[in-house]
C-alpha positions in Angstrom: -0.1 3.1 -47.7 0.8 6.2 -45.7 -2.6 7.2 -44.8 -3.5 3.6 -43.8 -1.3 3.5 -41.6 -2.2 7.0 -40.1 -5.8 6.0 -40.2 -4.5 3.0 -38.1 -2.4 5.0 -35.7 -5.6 7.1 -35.4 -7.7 4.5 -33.9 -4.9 3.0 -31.8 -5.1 6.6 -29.8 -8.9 6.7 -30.0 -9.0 3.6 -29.0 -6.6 4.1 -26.2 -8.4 6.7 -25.0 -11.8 5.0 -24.6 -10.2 2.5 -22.9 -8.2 4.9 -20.1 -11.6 6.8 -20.0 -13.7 3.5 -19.5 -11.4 2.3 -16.7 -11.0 5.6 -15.0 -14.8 5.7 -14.9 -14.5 1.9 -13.7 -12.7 2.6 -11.1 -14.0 5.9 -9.9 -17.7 4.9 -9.7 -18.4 0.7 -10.1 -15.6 -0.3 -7.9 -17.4 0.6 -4.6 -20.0 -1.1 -6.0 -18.7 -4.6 -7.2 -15.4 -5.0 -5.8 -16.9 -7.6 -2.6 -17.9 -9.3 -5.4 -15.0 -9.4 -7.4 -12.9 -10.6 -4.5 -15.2 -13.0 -3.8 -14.7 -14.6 -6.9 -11.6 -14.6 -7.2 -11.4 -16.2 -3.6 -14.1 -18.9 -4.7 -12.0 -19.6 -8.2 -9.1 -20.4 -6.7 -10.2 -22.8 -4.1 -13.0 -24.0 -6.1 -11.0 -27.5 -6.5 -10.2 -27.7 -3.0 -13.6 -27.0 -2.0 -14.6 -29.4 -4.2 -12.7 -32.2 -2.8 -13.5 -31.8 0.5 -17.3 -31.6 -0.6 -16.6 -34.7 -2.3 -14.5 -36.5 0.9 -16.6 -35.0 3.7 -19.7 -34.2 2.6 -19.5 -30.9 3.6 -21.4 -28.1 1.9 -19.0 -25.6 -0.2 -20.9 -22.7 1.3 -20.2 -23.9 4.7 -16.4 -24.4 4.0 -15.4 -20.9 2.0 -17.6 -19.4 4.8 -15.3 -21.1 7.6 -12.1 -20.3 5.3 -13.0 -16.8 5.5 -14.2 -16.1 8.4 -11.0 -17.7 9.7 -8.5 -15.2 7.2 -10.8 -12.6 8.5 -10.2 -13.5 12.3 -6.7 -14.0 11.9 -5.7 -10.3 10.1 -8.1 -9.0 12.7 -6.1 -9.9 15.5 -3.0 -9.7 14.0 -4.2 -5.9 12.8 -5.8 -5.5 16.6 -2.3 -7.0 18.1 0.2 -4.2 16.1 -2.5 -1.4 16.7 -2.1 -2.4 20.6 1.8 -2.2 20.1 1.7 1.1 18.4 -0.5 3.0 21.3 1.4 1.8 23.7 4.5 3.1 22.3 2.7 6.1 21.4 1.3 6.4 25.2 4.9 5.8 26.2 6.5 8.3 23.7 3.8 11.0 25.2 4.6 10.3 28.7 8.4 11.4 27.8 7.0 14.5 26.3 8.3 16.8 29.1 12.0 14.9 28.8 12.0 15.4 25.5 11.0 19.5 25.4 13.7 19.7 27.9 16.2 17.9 25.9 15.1 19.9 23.2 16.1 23.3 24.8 19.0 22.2 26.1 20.5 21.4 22.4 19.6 24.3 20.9 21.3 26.8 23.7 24.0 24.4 23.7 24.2 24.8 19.8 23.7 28.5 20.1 26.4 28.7 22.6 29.2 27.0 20.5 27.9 29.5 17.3 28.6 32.5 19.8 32.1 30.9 20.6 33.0 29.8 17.8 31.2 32.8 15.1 30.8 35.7 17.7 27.0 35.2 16.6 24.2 36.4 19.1 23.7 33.4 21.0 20.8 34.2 22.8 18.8 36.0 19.9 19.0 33.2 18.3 18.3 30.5 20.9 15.2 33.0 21.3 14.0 33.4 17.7 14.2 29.5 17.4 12.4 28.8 19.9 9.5 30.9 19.9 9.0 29.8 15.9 8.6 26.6 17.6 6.3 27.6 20.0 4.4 28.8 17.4 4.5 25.9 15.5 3.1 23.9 19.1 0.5 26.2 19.1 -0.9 26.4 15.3 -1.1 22.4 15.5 -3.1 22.6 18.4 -5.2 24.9 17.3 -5.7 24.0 13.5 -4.8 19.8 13.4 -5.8 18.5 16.7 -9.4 19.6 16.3 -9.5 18.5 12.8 -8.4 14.8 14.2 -11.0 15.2 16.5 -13.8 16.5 13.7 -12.7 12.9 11.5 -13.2 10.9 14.4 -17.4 10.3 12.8 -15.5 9.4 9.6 -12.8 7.2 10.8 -16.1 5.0 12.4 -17.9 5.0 9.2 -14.6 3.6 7.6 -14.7 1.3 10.0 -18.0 0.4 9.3 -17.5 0.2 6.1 -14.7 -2.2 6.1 -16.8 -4.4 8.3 -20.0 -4.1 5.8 -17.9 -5.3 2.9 -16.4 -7.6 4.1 -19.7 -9.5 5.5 -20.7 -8.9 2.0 -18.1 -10.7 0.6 -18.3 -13.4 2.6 -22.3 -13.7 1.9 -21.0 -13.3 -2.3 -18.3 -16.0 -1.4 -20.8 -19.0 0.3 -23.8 -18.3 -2.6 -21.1 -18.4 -5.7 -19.4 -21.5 -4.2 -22.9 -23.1 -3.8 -23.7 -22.7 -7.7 -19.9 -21.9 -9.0 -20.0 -24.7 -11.0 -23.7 -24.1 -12.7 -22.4 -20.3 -13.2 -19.3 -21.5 -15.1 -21.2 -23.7 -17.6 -23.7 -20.9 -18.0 -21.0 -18.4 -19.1 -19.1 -21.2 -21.2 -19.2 -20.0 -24.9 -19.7 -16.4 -24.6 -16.8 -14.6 -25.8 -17.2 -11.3 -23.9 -17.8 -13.1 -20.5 -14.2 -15.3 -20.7 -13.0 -12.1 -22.2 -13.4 -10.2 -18.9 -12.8 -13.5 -16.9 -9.2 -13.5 -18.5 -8.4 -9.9 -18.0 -9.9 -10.3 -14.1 -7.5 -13.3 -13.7 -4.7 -11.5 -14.9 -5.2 -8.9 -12.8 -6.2 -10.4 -9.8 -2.9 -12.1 -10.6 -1.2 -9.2 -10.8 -2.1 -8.3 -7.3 -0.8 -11.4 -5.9 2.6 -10.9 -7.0 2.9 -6.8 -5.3 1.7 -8.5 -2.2 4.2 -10.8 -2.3 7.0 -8.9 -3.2 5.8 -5.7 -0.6 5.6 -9.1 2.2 9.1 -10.0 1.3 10.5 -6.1 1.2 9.0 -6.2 4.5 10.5 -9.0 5.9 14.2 -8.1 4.7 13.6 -4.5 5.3 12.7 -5.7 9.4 14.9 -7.8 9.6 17.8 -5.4 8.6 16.5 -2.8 11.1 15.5 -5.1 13.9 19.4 -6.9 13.7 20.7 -3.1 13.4 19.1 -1.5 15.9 19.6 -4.4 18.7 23.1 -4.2 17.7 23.9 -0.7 17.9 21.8 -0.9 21.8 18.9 1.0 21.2 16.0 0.3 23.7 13.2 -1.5 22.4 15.6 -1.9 18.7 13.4 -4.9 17.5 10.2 -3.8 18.2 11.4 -0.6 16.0 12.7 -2.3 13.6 9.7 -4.4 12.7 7.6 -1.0 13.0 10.0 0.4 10.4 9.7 -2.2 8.0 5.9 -2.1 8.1 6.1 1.7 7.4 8.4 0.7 4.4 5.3 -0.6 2.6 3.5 2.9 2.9 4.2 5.2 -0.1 6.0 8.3 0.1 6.3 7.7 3.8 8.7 4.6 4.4 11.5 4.2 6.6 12.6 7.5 7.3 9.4 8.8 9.6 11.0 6.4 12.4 14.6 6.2 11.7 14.9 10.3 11.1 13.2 11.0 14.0 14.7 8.4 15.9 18.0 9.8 14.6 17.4 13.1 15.7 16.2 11.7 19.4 19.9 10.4 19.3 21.1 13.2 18.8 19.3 15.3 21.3 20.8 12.0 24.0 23.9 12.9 22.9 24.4 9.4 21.2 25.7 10.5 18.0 27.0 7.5 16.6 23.5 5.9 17.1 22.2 9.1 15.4 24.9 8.3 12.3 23.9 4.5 12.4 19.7 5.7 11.8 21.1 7.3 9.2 23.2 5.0 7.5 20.4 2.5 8.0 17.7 5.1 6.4 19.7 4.9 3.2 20.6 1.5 3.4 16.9 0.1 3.5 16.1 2.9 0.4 18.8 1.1 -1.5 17.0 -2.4 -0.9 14.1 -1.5 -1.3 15.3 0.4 -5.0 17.3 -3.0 -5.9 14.5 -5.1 -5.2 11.0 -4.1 -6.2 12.2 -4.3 -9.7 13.0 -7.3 -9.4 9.6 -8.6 -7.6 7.0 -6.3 -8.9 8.4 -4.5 -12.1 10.1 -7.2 -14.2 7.0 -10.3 -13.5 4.2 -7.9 -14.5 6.0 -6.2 -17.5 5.4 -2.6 -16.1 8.8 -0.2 -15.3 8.7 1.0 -12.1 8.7 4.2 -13.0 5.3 3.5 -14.4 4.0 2.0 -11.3 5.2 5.0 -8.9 3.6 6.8 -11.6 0.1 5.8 -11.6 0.4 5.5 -7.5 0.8 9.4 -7.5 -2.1 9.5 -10.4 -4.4 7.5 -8.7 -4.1 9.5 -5.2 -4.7 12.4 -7.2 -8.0 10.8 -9.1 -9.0 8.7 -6.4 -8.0 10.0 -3.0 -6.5 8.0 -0.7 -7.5 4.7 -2.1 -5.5 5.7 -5.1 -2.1 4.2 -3.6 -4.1 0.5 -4.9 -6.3 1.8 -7.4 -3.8 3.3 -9.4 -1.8 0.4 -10.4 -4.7 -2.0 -10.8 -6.2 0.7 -13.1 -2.5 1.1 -14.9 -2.6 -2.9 -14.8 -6.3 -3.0 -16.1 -5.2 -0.5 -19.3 -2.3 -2.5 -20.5 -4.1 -5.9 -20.1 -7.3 -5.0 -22.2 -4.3 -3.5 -24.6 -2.8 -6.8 -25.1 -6.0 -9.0 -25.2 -7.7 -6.5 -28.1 -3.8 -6.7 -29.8 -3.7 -10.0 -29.6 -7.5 -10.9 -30.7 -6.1 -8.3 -33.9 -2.7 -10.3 -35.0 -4.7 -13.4 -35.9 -7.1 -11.1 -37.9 -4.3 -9.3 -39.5 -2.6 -12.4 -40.3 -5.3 -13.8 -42.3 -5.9 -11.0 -44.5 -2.6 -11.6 -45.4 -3.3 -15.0 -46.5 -5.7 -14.1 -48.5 
């Protein structure tokens, strides 16, 4: 009894691990390849009925309408992505034309600040004051030197990204108007086979899966603006709103979030002389960690049955195995693991049931 159970252990981990080594390799070298398709499924599955009525009502080809439906999602993120980039240069063009205020605001608190620890400590003011600055001078210099040209250098690959956002998703789109022409056909053909609905329901589950972290990161990032927009406007910071919705979109962005504006932003307080502002930054930096901490559990963690600690860990795993991408494909691949673990444990009970019977 012992060693069946072993033996049964046994394959559980074997089994494990061709399943973690067939999704890895999923997802490192057939995702480039089929995901335009796989998204375009999905989005032809679930508004196949809807597309079917209004073929049936209008008379209007399916092709014709998931094409329009897309096209119009596609048009709509693209000006809404086109509209915040706008935003950010400016601010960015604005924040670089008070680059010269800022430097000098910059000296002036650190002498001051040297000054009150030769008062107050009998300290060496001015060594000091010197030794800061010129490791910051340094600093000025190595970025000039070693990042700025290495922006410049990735400028050819930030255009192929581009491109290759562009090519996929005309891809998709082509994928979406030919499966909605012959969805129907396609789903009678595959009717029956086992290993086809198989995939279908882990693809579903999945795909559902996504749909509930982009819901829950849209609401985090409506509450998360909406408490720094209200707080910043409130406490009289120029141009608070504007921050404030910039914050909560950086929220979304793992291991980033809202403390590359509100720190800084903090510290540019600080260097006014607006200290309280610089205390409220801070108060607010650790009041939208908090939210953030008490809700994604709630939204992401608790409706797909993964801890969160799970999910933050295979965010960080999939960076590591998959580069930049990793921050998506590390979850869905976490999510694609447990899923085929509960189909093949399910499709095992009924088995294990019946030799019992007998």
């Amino acid at each position: 009894m012992e060693k069946d159970r072993a033996l049964a252990k046994r394959k559980e981990y074997i089994q494990l691990g061709w399943i973690v080594a067939g999704v890895y390799i999923g997802f490192k070298y057939l995702s480039p390849l089929v995901t335009p398709f796989l998204f375009a499924f999905a989005f032809v599955s679930a508004l196949h009925p809807m597309l079917e009525r209004f073929h049936k009502r209008y008379h209007i080809k399916k092709g014709f309408l998931a094409a329009g439906i897309l096209l119009l999602v596609c048009f709509t993120a693209g000006v809404g992505l086109w509209s915040f980039g706008a935003f950010l240069f400016h601010r960015m063009g604005e924040l670089f034309g008070k680059i010269d205020l800022f430097e000098e605001k910059f000296y002036l608190f650190v002498g001051n600040c040297c000054e009150g620890m030769e008062q107050k400590f009998g300290m060496d003011g001015d060594g000091i004051e010197q030794f800061v600055l010129e490791r910051v001078n340094i600093f000025i210099e190595n970025f000039q030197v070693q990042v700025v040209p290495k922006i410049m250098n990735e400028s050819v690959n930030y255009v192929k990204n581009i491109v290759g956002v562009i090519s996929f998703l005309a891809i998709m789109i082509i994928a979406a108007v030919l499966l909605a022409k012959d969805y129907h056909e396609i789903m009678e053909g595959v009717h029956g086979r086992e290993e086809v609905l198989w995939v279908l329901e882990i693809g579903k589950k999945i795909f559902r899966h996504i749909g509930t972290f982009i819901r829950a990161q849209f609401i985090i990032l409506v509450i998360i603006s909406g408490i720094c927009s209200t707080v910043l406007f409130l406490a009289g910071m120029e141009g608070g709103i504007a921050i404030g919705l910039f914050t909560g979109f950086m929220d979304m962005l793992p291991f980033i979030g809202t403390g590359l504006v509100l720190m800084p932003l903090a510290f540019w307080q600080i260097l006014n002389g607006y200290y309280t502002k610089a205390v409220i930054c801070v108060i607010l930096y650790v009041v939208c960690a908090v939210t953030r901490e008490l809700l994604e559990p709630k939204l992401i963690g608790e409706r797909m049955g993964i801890f969160p600690v799970a999910i933050l860990f295979s965010v960080y795993a999939g960076m590591k195995l998959f580069g930049i991408f990793g921050i998506v494909k590390g979850p869905l691949a976490l999510i694609a693991i447990c899923e085929i673990l509960r189909v093949l444990r399910s499709d095992k009970e009924p088995e294990e049931k019946g030799a019992v019977g007998i």
